[in-house]
N, C-alpha and C positions, 0 to 999 in steps of 0.2 A: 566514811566507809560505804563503799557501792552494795549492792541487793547480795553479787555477787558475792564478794568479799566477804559480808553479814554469813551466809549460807556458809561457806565454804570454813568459818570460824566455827560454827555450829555444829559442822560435822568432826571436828576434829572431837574426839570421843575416852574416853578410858579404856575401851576394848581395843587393840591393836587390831580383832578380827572386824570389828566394826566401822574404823576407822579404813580400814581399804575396801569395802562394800561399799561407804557411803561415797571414798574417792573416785571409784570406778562410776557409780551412778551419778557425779557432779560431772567427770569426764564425758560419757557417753549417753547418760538417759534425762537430766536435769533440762537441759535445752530442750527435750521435748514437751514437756509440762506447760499446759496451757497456765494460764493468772487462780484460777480455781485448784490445781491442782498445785502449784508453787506453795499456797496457803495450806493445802492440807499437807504437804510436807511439810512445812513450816510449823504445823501442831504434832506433825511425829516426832521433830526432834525436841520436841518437849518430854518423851518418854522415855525412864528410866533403860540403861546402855545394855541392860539383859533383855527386857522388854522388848525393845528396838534390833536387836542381833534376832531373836526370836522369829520376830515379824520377817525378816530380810532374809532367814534361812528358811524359813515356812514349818519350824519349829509352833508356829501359832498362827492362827487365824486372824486374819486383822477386821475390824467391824468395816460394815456392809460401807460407809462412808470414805472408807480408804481404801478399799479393794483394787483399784485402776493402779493408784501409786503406787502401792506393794508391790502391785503384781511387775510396774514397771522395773522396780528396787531389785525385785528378785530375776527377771531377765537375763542380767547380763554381769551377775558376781566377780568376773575377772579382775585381774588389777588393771589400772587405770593406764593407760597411754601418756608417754612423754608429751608433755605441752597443756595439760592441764581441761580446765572446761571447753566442751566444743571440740576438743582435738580430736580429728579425720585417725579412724582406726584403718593401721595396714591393714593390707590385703593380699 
């Protein structure tokens, strides 16, 4: 299973609301994440799926070391574009 693959497993979630937050941000903000920033996502979805909806609606504060990600996560909440990671949003 690729990096991608891994991730895109990991987001699939219990919260249906959470679950189209994390699609839209593997759609459209995930490719921007530098190697530093992959890993710290990669420790947010270690947290519990109220916790992490929390963070992503700005319901909570995320600590000083994830702030860049959140902030990325919370951006762009739309649903996701047909064609999945990396797909070109109409315009």
């Amino acid at each position: 299973m690729g990096d991608i693959d891994r991730i895109r497993w990991r987001c699939r979630r219990g919260l249906l609301e959470l679950d189209l937050v994390l699609e839209a941000f593997l759609a459209r903000g995930y490719g921007r994440l530098d190697a530093a920033q992959r890993g710290l996502f990669d420790e947010l979805l270690e947290r519990p799926d109220n916790e992490l909806l929390d963070l992503a609606l700005g319901r909570r504060e995320p600590e000083a070391r994830y702030r860049a990600v959140v902030d990325m996560l919370r951006a762009d909440p739309g649903p996701a574009p047909a064609g999945g990671v990396g797909a070109a949003r109409a315009v």
